[in-house]
Each structure stands twice: as C-alpha cells, then as structure tokens.
C-alpha positions in Angstrom: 98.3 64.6 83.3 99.4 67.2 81.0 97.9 67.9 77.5 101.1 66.3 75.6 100.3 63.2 77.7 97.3 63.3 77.2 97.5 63.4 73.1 100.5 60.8 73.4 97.8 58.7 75.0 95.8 58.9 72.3 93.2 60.8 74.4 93.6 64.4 73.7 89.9 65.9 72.4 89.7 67.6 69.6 90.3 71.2 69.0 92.6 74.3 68.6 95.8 74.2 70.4 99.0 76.0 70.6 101.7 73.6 71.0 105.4 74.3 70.5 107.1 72.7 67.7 111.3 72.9 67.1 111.1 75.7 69.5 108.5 77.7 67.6 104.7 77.6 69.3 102.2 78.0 66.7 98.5 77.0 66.4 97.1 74.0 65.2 94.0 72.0 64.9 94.0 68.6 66.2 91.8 66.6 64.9 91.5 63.5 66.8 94.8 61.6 65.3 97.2 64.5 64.0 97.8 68.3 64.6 97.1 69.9 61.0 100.1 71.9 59.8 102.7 69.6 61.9 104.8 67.3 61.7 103.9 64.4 65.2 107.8 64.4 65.6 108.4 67.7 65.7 106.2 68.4 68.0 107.6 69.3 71.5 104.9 70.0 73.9 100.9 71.1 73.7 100.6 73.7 75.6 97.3 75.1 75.7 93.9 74.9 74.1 93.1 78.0 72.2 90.1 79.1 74.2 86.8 80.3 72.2 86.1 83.7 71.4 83.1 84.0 74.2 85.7 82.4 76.5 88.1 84.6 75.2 85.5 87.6 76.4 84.7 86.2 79.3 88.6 85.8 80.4 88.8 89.4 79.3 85.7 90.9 81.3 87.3 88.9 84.6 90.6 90.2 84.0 89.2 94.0 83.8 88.3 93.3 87.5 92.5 92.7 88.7 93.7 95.2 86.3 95.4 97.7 88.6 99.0 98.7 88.4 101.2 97.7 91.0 103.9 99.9 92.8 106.9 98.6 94.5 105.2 95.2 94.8 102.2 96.7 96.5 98.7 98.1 94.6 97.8 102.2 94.8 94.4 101.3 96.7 96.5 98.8 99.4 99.1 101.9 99.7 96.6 104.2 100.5 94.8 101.9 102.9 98.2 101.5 104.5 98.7 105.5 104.8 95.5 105.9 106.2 95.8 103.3 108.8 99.4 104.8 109.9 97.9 108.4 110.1 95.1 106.8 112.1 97.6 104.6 114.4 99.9 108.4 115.1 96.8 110.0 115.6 96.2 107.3 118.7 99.7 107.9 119.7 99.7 111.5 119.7 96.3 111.2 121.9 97.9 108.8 124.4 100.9 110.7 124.1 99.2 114.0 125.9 96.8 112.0 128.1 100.5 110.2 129.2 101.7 113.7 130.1 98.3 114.7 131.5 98.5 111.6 133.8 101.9 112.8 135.3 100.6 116.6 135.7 98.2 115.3 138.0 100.9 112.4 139.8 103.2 115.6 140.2 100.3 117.4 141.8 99.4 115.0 144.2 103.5 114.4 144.7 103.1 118.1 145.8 100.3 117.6 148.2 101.7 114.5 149.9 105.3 116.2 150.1 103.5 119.0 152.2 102.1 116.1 154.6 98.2 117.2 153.6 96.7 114.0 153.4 96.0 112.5 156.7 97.4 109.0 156.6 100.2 107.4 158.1 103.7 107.7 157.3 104.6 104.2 155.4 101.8 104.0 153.7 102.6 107.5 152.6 106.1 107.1 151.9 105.7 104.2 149.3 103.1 106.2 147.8 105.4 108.9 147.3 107.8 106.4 145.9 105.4 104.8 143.4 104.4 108.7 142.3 108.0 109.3 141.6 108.8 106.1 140.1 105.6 107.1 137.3 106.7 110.5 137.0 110.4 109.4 136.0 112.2 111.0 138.8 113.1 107.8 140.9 113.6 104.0 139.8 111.3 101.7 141.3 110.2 98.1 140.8 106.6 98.4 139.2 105.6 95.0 140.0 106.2 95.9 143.7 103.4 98.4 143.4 101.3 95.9 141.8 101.3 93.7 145.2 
C-alpha cells in the first residue's frame, strides 16, 4: 500500500511528511488525524516521510560510497577496467599472432624437406602430408576435417 492509502485508511503513523498538495509538495506534520498546515482535500498524494537528521546522515555517508561520475553511461574505474582488459586481450593476439606465423615457418620447413623426398616414408602417406602442410600454410585448399580422420 502506498502512504496516501495508508493515511486514507486511517493508518498512517505519525510524523513529518512531504506530501503534494494542489500541485505544490511541501512539508507537514501529521499528527495522527490531520496534516498541520493543510487542508485534507487539498491534499493529493503523501509522498515521503521526512527522514531524521541521523537518518538523514546516514543516507548521506552511504551515498558518498556510489558517488562517482558517469561517462557515456559507463563509470571512469569500469572504463579503465575495460581498456586494460582490451590491451591485455591484443597483447594475447599479438602473441598468438607471431607464434601463428612461427608455426607455418616451421610447416614451410618441413614442406621443404618432404618436397626433397628426405624423409623415408612411403609415398601416400607422404603426399597427404604434403597436402595437409600446404593446406596450413595457405598455399592449397584442403578439407581440415579430412586431416582430422
């Protein structure tokens, strides 16, 4: 129930309140059967109690704690967790990155070796390798899941 229910009930406590009268909010006391300084049928709505002054304090001490400034929607300390994370995910890219390009020095080494007919092993089995070597080095087009049998 809201607080104008409440006092139309007959059960509001009593206290300070701001309610709203003829479009006007103002404070008043209520003191069990009328608001002081209002008239019942011009009043609109209660809207609040008016809190103490240690609650008052108190509401003030916890709101010290979310007092930051927002930016575009988003707080300064979120923004700069948020930079820090994407330098951090680049950073990981930029080390797969080279060990990407690392990985295919040493597939167009081996590509070298096996062209020369080094290795020892029969032909299909070296063919397909050579293949698959290609395929990872970007130079031929090759069905991956193929290699995976």
């Amino acid at each position: 129930m809201s607080l104008t229910s409440y006092w139309r009930a007959g059960k509001l406590e009593d206290g300070d309140y701001y309610i709203k009268t003829s479009g006007v909010i103002i404070p008043a006391y209520f003191d069990g059967l009328y608001f002081e300084g209002a008239d019942d049928e011009d009043i609109q709505k209660v809207l609040a109690p008016i809190p103490s002054y240690d609650h008052f304090v108190d509401l003030t001490e916890k709101a010290k704690k979310y007092d930051r400034i927002k930016v575009n929607g988003n707080y300064p300390d979120k923004i700069s967790k948020l930079k820090s994370r994407i330098k951090h995910l680049l950073d990981l890219q930029d080390n797969q990155d080279k060990e990407v390009e690392r990985l295919r020095e040493l597939l167009r080494e081996c590509l070298a070796h096996l062209s020369l007919g080094e290795i020892g092993i029969s032909i299909t089995p070296l063919n397909i390798l050579l293949e698959h070597i290609k395929a990872a080095i970007g130079e031929s087009e090759v069905n991956s899941k193929e290699f995976m049998r």
